[in-house]
C-alpha positions as CSV (number, residue, x, y, z in Angstrom):
1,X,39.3,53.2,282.7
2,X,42.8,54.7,282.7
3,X,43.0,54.1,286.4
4,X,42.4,50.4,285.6
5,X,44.5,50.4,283.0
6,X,47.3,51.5,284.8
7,X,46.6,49.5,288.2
8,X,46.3,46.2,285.8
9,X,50.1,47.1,284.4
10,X,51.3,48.2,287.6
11,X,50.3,45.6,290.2
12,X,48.9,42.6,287.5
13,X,48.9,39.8,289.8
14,X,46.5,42.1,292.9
15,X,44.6,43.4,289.5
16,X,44.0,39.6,288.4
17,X,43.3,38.2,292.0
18,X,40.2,40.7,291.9
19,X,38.8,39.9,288.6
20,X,39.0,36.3,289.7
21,X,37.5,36.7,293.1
22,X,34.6,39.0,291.2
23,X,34.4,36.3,287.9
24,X,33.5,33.1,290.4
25,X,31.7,34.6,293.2
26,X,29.9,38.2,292.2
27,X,28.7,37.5,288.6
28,X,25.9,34.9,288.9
29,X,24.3,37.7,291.1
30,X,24.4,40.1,288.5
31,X,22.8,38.1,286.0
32,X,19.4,39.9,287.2
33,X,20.5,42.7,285.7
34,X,21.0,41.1,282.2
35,X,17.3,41.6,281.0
36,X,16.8,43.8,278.3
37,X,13.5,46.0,277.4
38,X,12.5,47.8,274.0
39,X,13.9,51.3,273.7
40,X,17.4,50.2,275.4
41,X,20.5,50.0,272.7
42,X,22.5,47.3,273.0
43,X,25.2,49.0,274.7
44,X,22.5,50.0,277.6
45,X,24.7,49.9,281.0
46,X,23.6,47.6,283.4
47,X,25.9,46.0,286.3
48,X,26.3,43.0,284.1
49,X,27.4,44.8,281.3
50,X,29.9,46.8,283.0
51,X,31.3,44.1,284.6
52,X,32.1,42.4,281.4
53,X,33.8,45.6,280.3
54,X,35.9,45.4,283.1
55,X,36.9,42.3,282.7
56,X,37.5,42.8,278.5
57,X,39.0,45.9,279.7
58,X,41.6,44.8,282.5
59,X,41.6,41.6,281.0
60,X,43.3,42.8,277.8
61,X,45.5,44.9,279.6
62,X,47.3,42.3,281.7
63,X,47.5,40.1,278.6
64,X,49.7,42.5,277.1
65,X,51.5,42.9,280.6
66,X,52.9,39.1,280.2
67,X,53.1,39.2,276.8
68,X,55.7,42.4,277.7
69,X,56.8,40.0,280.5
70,X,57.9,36.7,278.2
71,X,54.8,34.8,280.0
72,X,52.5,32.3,278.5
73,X,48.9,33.5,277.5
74,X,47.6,30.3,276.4
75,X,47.3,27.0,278.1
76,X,48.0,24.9,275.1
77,X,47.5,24.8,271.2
78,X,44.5,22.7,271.1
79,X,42.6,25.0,272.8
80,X,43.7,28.4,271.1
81,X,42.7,26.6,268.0
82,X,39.3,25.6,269.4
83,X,38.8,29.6,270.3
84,X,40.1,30.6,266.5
85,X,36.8,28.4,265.5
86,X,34.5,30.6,267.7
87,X,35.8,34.0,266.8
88,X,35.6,33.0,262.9
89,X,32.2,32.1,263.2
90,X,31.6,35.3,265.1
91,X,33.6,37.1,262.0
92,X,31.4,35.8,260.0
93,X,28.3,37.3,261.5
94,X,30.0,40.7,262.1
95,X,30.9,40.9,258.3
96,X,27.5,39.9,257.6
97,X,25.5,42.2,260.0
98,X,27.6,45.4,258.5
99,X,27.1,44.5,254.9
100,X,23.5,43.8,255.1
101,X,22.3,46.4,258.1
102,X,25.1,48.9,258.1
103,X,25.4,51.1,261.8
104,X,22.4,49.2,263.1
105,X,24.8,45.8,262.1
106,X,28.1,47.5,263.9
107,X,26.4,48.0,267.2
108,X,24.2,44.9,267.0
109,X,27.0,42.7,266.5
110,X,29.7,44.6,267.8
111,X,27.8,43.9,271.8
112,X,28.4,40.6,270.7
113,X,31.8,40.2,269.7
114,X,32.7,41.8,273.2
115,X,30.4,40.1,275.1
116,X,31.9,36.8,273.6
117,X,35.8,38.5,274.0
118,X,35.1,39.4,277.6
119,X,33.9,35.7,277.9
120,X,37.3,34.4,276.7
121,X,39.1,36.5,278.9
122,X,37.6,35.4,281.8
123,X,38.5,31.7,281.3
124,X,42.1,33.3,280.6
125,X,42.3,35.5,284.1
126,X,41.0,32.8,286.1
127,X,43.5,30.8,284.3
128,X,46.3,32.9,284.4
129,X,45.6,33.5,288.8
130,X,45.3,29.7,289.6
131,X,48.3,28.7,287.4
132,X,50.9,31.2,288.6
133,X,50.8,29.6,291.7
134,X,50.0,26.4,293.6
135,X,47.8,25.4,295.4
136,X,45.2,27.8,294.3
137,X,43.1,25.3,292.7
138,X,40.8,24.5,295.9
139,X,40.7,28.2,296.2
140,X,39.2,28.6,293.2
141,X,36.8,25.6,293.8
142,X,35.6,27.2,297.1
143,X,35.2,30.7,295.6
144,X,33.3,29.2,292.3
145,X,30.9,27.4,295.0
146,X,30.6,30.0,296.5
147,X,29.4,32.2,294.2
148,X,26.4,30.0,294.2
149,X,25.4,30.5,297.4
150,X,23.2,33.7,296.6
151,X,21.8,32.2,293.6
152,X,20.5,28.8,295.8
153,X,19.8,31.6,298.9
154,X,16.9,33.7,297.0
155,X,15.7,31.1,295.1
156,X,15.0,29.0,298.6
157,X,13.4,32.3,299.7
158,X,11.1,32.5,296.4
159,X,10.3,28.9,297.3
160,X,9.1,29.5,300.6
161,X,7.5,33.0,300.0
162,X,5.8,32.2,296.7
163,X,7.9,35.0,294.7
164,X,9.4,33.3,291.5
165,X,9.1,33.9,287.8
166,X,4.9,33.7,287.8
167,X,4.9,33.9,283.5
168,X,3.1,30.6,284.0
169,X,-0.3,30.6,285.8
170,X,-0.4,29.3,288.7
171,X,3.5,27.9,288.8
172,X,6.2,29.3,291.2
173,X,9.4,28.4,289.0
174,X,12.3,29.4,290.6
175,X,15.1,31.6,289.0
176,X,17.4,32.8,292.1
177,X,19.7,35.5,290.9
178,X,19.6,34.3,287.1
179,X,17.9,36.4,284.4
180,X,15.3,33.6,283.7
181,X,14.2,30.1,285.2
182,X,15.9,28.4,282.4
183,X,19.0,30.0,283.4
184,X,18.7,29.2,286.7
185,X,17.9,25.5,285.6
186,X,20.7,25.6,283.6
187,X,23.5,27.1,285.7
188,X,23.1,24.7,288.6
189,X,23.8,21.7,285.9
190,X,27.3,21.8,285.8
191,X,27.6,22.1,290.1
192,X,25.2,18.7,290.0
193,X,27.3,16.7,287.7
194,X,30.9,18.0,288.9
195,X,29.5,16.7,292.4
196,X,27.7,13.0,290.8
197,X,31.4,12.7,289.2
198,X,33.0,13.2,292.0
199,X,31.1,11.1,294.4
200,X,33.3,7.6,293.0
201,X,36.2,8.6,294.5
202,X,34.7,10.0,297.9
203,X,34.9,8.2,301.2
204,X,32.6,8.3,304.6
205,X,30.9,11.1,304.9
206,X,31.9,13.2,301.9
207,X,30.7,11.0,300.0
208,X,27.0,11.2,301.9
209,X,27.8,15.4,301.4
210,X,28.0,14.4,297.5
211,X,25.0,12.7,297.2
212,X,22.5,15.2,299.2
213,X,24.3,18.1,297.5
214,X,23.7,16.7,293.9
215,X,20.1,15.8,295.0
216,X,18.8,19.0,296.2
217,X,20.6,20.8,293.1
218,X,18.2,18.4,291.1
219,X,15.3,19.4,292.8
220,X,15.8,22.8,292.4
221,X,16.5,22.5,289.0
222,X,13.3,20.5,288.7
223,X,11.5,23.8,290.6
224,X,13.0,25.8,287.7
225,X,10.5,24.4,285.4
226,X,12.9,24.1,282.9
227,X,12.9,21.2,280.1
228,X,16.3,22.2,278.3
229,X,17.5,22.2,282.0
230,X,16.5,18.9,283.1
231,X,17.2,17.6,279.4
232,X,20.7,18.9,279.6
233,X,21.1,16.7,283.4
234,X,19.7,13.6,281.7
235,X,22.1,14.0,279.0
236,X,25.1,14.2,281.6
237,X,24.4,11.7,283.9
238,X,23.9,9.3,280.9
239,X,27.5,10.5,279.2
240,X,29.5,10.7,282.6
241,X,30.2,7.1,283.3
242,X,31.3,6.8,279.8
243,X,34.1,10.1,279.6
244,X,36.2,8.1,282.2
245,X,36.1,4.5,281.6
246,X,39.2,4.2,280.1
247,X,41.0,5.6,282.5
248,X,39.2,4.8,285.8
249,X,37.7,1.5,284.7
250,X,34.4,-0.5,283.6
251,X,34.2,-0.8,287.4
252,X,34.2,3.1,288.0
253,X,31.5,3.2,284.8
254,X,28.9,0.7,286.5
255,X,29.3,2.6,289.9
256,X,29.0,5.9,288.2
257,X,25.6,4.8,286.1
258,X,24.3,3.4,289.2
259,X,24.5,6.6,290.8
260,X,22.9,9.1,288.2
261,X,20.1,6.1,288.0
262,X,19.4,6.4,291.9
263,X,19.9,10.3,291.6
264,X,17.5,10.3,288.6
265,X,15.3,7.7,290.5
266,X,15.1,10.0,293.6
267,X,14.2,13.6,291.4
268,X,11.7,11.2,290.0
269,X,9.9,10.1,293.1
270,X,10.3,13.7,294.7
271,X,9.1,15.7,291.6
272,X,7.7,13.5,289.2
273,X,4.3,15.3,288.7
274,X,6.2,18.5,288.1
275,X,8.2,16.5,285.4
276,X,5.1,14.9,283.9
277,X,3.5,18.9,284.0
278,X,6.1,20.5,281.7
279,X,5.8,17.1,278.9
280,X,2.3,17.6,279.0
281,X,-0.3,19.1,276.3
282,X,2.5,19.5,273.4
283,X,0.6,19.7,270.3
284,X,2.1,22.1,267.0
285,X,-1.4,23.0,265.3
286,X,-3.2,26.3,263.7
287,X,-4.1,27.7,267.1
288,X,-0.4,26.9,268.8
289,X,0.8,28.9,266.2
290,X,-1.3,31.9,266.3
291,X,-0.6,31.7,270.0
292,X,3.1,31.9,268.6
293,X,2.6,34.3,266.9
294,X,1.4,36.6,269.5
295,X,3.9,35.3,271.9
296,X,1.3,34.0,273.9
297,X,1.8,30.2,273.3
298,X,0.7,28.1,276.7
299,X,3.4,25.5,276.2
300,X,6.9,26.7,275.6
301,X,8.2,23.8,273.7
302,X,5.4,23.9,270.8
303,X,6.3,27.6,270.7
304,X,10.3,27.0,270.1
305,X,9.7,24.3,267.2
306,X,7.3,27.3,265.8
307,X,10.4,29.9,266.6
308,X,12.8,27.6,265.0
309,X,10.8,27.1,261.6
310,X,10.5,30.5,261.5
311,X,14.2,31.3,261.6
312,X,14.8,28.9,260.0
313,X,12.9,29.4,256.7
314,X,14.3,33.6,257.4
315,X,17.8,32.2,257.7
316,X,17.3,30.6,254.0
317,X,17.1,34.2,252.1
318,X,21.0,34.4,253.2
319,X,22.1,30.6,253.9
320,X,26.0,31.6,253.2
321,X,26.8,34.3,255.7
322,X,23.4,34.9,257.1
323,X,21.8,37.9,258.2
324,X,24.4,38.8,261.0
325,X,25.6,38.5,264.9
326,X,23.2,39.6,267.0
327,X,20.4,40.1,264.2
328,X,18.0,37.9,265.5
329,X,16.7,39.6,268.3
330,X,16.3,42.3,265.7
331,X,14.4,40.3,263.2
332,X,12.6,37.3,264.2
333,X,8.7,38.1,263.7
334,X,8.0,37.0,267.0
335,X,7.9,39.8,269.4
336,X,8.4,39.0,273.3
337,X,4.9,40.5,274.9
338,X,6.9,41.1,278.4
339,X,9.6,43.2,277.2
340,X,8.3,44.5,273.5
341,X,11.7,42.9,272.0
342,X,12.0,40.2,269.2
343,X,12.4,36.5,270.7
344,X,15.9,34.7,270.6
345,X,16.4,31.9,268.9
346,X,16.2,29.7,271.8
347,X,18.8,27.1,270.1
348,X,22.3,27.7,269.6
349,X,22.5,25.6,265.8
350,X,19.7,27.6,265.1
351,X,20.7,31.1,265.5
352,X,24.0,30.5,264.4
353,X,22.6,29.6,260.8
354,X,20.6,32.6,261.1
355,X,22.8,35.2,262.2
356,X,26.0,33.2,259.9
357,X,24.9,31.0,257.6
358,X,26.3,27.2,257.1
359,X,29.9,29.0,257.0
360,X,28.9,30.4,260.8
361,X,27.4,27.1,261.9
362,X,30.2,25.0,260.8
363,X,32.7,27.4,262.5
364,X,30.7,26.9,265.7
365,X,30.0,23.7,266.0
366,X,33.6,22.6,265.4
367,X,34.5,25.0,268.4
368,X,31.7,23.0,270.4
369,X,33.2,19.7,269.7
370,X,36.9,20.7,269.5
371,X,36.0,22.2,273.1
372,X,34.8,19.4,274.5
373,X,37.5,17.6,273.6
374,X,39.6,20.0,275.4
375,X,37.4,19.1,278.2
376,X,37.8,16.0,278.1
377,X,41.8,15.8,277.2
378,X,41.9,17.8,280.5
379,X,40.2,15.7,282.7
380,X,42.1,12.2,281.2
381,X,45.4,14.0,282.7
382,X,44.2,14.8,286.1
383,X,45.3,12.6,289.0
384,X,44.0,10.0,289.4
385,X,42.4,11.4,293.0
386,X,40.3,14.5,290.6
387,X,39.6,13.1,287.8
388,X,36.2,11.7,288.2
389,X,35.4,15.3,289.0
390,X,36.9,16.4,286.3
391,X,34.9,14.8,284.1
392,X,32.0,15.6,285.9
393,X,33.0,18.9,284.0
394,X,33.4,17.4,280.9
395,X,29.7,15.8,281.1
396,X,28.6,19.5,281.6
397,X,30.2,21.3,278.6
398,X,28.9,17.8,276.5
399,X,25.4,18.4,277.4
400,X,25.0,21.9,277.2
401,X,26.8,22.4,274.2
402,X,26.1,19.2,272.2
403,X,23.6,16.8,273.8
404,X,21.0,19.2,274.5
405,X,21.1,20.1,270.3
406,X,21.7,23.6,270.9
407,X,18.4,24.2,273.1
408,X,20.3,25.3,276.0
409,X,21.9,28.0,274.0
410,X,24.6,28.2,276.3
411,X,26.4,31.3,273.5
412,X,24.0,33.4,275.0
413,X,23.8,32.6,278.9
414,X,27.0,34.5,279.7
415,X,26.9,33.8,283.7
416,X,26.9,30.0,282.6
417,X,29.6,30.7,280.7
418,X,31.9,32.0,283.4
419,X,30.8,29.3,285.3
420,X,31.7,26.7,282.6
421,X,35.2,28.3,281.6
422,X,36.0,29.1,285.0
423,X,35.5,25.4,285.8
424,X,37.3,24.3,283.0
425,X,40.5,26.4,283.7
426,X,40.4,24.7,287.4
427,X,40.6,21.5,285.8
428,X,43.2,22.1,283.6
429,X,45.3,23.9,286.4
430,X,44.9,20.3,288.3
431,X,46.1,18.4,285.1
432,X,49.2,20.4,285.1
433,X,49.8,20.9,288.4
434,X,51.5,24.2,288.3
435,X,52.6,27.3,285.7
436,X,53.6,26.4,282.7
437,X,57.9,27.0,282.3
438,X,58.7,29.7,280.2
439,X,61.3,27.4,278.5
440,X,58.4,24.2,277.8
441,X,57.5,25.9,274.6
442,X,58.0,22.6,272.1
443,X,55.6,20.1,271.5
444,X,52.0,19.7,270.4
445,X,50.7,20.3,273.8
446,X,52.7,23.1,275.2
447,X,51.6,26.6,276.4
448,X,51.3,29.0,274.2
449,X,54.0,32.0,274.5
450,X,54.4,35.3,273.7
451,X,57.9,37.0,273.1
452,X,57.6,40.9,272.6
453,X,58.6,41.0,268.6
454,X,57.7,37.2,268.3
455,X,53.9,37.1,268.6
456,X,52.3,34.0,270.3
């Protein structure tokens, strides 16, 4: 870690072009690694987990390297405010899980403040390396897509050799690299609508490209089996011709709904019954939820509104603060059969009124919003030639975060994360064009500096 430390303050810009290269190509393939299993404490080493550390780690170091160096940390106000939200309503459930659980409420919520810090500086590293210099932003498109090679690679293979997540009788859902089919489902989300957003302003044959690439992504996030997955595309296809119609036109809106109908159409026709399979048999009776119970419910979305009742009605004894970051996989009644660990909330609203109280939920869901609209302010100032892409980015952070009502719980699927932030910080870096000047420090949407003695 000293040797880090020191490279990062030594050579920060090499340091910084290696965190990037690792953040959008090398961490979707660790995400296998991210499982965890009773007896493990939640600082358990796993590649996943030390790559975070090194990016917290090396991350931190370099930001005090610019802030020594007079250079910007932030990219603007609006979203260092958006960021304040999330790590109050983290605060919140740290202060909570030491008052109520003491050491056991330090470590539990502790893995998740850093997790959640390591996440931030991640979006500020990629940041930071496509910023400083131009040009790199179709680097860093290139490097993010790739990084999804592997992912696509091994789940094609568990297609073809029959060797997917096999939880469900007699069902081959496909998970790649991820930790979980739902993962899976969900990471490829944002790649399928940055592409449908994109395909407006294509010509010839990259437009043809657009299309095929956004269809197979569909119908491998159909194979994932995942609802919240293939909720969370409906929800973006149906949002995306709307995020740009002011500043494309109503003619760019009817072109880009006509497109997520004929993709929608076509996922449809090629996996319909597969579709039809994972809305079917939904029923919330006695025997569902003794199934629950025993973590042996057949249909996974009678068991979440069962899960979410039961936090819920939990979350009540402390509706203020709640019982504390992290708690819930340390308290929820409903134990996982497969790894002997209490279940997850399995919806972001929900476990953040468990683990924080209103106070947490209202923290975090006014960074959700105020995030999006970063998003979305982003993409409005990116030329004209990107900017249906970028707000094929903005449809993504929408959906998982707000559209999907928290089902996705995107706070806890930390390769998503990187993927979303790092896409986010590419679009930004197209609205601006180039670094920020050290002397552009006035006005509301300037970058944010840092002046040793001054503070940021």
């Amino acid at each position: 870690m000293c040797l880090g430390a020191w490279l990062a303050w030594r050579w920060p810009d090499l340091v910084l072009s290696c965190l990037t290269l690792g953040i959008l190509t090398l961490r979707p393939s660790l995400d296998v690694f991210g499982g965890r299993v009773a007896g493990l404490g939640a600082f358990a080493l796993n590649p996943a987990v030390v790559f975070g550390m090194v990016v917290l780690w090396l991350g931190l170091v370099i930001a005090m390297r610019r802030g020594a160096d007079g250079r910007w940390l932030w990219p603007d106000p609006f979203l260092l405010r958006s960021h304040l939200w999330l790590f109050v309503a983290y605060g919140i459930g740290f202060t909570s899980a030491v008052r109520l659980y003491g050491s056991l409420g330090v470590t539990t919520a502790g893995r998740e403040v850093a997790r959640v810090a390591s996440i931030v500086l991640a979006f500020l590293v990629v940041l930071w390396w496509v910023a400083d210099r131009r040009g790199r932003e179709r680097l860093g498109w290139q490097l993010l897509f790739l990084g999804a090679v592997p992912p696509l690679a091994l789940a094609t293979w568990q297609l073809l050799q029959g060797t997917g997540n096999l939880e469900l009788e007699g069902v081959n859902r496909l998970q790649g690299t991820l930790s979980h089919p739902n993962s899976f489902g969900l990471y490829l989300v944002p790649f399928a609508l940055f592409l449908v957003g994109g395909i407006p302003s294509s010509r010839g044959v990259r437009t043809f490209a657009r299309v095929g690439a956004a269809l197979t992504l569909s119908v491998f996030i159909v194979l994932s089996y995942s609802r919240t997955a293939l909720l969370a595309l409906v929800a973006g296809l149906m949002v995306l011709p709307f995020l740009g119609g002011r500043r494309s036109g109503w003619r760019t809106v009817v072109t880009t709904g006509t497109l997520a109908l004929v993709l929608a159409g076509g996922v449809w026709i090629v996996a319909g019954d597969l579709v039809r399979e994972r809305f079917a048999s939904l029923s919330v009776n006695r025997d569902a939820w003794d199934a629950a119970l025993l973590g042996e419910s057949e249909n996974s979305l009678t068991w979440r509104l069962i899960n979410w009742g039961v936090l819920i009605q939990l979350g009540f004894r402390h509706p203020i603060s709640g019982h504390g970051a992290g708690m819930t996989t340390e308290l929820n009644p409903l134990v996982s059969p497969v790894n002997g660990i209490p279940f997850n909330a399995h919806n972001d609203f929900v476990r953040f009124f468990f683990e924080g109280g209103f106070s947490g939920l209202f923290a975090y869901v006014i960074y959700a919003l105020t995030l999006c609209a970063g998003s979305i302010r982003a993409a409005r100032k990116a030329p004209r030639a990107d900017a249906a892409l970028a707000f094929g980015v903005s449809a993504a952070f929408a959906s998982l975060l707000i559209l999907s009502l928290g089902s996705a719980e995107l706070s806890l699927n930390t390769a998503i994360l990187y993927e979303l932030y790092a896409m986010l910080a590419l679009v930004w870096c197209t609205s601006v064009g180039r670094a920020p000047r050290p002397q552009a420090t006035e006005g509301r949407d300037a970058p944010v500096q840092f002046t040793p003695g001054g503070g940021t």
